[in-house]
C-alpha positions as protocol buffer text, in pm:
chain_id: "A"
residue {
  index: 1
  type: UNK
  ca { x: 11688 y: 8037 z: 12002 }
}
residue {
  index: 2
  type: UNK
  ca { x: 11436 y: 8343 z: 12076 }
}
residue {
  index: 3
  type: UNK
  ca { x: 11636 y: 8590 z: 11805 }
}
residue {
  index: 4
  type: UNK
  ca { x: 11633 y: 8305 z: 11558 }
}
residue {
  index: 5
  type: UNK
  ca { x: 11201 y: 8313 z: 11641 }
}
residue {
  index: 6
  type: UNK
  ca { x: 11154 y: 8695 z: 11595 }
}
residue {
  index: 7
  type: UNK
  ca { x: 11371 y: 8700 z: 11286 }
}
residue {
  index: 8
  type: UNK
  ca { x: 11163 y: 8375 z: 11171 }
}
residue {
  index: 9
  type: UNK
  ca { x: 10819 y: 8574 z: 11227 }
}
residue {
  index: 10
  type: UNK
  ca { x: 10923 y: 8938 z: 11285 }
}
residue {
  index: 11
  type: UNK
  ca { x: 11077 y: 8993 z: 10945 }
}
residue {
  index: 12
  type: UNK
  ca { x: 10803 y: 8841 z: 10727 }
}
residue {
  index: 13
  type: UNK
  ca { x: 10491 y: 8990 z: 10919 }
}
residue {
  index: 14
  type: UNK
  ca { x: 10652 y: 9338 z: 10859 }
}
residue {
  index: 15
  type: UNK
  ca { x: 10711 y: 9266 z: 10464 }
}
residue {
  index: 16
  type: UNK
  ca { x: 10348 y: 9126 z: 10475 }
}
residue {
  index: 17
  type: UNK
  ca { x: 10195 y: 9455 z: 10653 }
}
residue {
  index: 18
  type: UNK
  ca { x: 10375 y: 9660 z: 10410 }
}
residue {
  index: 19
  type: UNK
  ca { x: 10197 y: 9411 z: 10102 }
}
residue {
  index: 20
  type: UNK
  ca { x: 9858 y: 9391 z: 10221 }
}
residue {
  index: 21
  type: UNK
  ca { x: 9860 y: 9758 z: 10314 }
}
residue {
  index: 22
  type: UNK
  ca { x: 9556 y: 9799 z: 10065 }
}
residue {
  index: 23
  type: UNK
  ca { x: 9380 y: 9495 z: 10263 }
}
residue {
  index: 24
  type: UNK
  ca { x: 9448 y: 9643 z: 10580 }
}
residue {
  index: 25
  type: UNK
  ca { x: 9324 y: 9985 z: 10483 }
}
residue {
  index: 26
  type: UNK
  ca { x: 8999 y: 9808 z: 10384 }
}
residue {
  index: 27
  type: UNK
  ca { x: 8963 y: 9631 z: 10720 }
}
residue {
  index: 28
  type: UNK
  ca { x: 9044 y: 9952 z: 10934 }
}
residue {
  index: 29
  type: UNK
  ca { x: 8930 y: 10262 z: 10707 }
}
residue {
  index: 30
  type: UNK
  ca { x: 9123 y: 10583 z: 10757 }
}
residue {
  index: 31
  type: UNK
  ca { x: 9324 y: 10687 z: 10991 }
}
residue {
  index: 32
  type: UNK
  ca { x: 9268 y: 11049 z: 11010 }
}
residue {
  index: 33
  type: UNK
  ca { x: 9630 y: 11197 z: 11198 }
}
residue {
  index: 34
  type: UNK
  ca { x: 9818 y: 10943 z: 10973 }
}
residue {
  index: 35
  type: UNK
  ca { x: 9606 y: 11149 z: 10665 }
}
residue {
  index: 36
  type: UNK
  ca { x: 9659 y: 11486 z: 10793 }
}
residue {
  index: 37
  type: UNK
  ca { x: 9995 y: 11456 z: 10909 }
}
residue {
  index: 38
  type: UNK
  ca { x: 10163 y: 11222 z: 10645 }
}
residue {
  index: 39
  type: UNK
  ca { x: 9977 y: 11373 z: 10319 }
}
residue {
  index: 40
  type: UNK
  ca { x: 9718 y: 11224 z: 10077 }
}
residue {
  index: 41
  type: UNK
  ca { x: 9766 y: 10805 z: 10126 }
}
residue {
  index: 42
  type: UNK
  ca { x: 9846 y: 10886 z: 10452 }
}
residue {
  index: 43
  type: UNK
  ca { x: 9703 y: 10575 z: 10566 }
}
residue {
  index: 44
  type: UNK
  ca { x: 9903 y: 10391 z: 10316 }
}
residue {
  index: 45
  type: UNK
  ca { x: 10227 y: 10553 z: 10426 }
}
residue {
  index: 46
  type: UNK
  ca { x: 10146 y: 10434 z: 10771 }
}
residue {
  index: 47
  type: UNK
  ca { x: 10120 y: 10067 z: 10720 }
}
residue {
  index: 48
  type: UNK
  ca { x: 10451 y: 10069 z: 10527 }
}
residue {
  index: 49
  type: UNK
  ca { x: 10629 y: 10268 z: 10807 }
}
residue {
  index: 50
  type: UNK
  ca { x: 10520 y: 10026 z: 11045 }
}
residue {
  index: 51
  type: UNK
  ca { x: 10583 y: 9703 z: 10840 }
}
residue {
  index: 52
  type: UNK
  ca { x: 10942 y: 9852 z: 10754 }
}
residue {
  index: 53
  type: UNK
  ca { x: 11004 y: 9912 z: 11155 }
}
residue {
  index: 54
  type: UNK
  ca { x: 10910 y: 9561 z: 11246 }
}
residue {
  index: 55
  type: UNK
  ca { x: 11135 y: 9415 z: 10997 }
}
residue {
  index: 56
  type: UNK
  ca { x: 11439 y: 9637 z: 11112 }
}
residue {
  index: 57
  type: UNK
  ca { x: 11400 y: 9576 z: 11458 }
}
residue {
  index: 58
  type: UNK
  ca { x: 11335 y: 9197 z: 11415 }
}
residue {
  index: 59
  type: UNK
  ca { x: 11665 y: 9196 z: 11235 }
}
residue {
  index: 60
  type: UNK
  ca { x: 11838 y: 9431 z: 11471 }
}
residue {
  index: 61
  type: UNK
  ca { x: 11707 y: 9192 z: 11784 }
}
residue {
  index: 62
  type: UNK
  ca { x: 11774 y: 8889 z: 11575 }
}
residue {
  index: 63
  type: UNK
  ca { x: 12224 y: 9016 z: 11570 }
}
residue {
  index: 64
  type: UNK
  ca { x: 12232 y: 9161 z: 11850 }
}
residue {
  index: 65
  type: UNK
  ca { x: 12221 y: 9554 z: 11729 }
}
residue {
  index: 66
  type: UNK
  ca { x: 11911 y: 9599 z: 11905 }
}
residue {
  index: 67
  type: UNK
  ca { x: 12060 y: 9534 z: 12251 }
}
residue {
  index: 68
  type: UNK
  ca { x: 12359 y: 9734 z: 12208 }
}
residue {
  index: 69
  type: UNK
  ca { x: 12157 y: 10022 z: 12051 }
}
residue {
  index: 70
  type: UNK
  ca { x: 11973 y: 10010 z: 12394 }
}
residue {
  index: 71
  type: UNK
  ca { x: 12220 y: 9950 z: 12613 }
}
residue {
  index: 72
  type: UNK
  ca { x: 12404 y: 10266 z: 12517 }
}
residue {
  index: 73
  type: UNK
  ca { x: 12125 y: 10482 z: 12412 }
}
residue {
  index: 74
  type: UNK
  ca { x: 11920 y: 10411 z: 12696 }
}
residue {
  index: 75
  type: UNK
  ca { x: 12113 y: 10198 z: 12957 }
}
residue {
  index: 76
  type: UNK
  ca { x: 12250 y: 10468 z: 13124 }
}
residue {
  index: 77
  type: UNK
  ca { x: 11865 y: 10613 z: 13217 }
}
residue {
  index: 78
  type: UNK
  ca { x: 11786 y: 10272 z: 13361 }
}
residue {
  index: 79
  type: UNK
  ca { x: 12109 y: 10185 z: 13514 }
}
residue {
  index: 80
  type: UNK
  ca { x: 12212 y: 9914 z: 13254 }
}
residue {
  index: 81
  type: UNK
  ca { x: 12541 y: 9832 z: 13177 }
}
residue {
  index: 82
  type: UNK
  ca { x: 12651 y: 10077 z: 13477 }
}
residue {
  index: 83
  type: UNK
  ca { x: 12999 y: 9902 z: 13625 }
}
């Protein structure tokens, strides 16, 4: 029931980040590193990277893919999925 709520709220918050970039932009100004390291709209480029991030991962945790992509990436640094 939880990866049906992330998918639900995840997915849609991150295509709505990435639409109201402008608006968010407005409300936060510039964010100088994201300008200096990401090129003229830096700011811009930001907000879409993010919004595109949240919707992956929201669909990743929503299957499953997230938790496999952990447990093998990083499982072995924790001791997860050790037998």
């Amino acid at each position: 029931m939880d990866r049906i709520l992330v998918a639900i709220f995840g997915i849609p918050l991150g295509f709505v980040i990435m639409i109201y970039r402008y608006q968010l932009k407005q409300l936060t100004g510039q964010i100088q590193w994201a300008e200096r390291y990401l090129g003229s709209g830096g700011t811009y480029n930001l907000y879409v990277i993010i919004g595109l991030v949240i919707s992956i991962l929201s669909l990743m945790y929503a299957l499953g893919t997230f938790q496999d992509l952990f447990t093998g990436s990083l499982g072995p640094i924790f001791g997860i999925g050790q037998r």
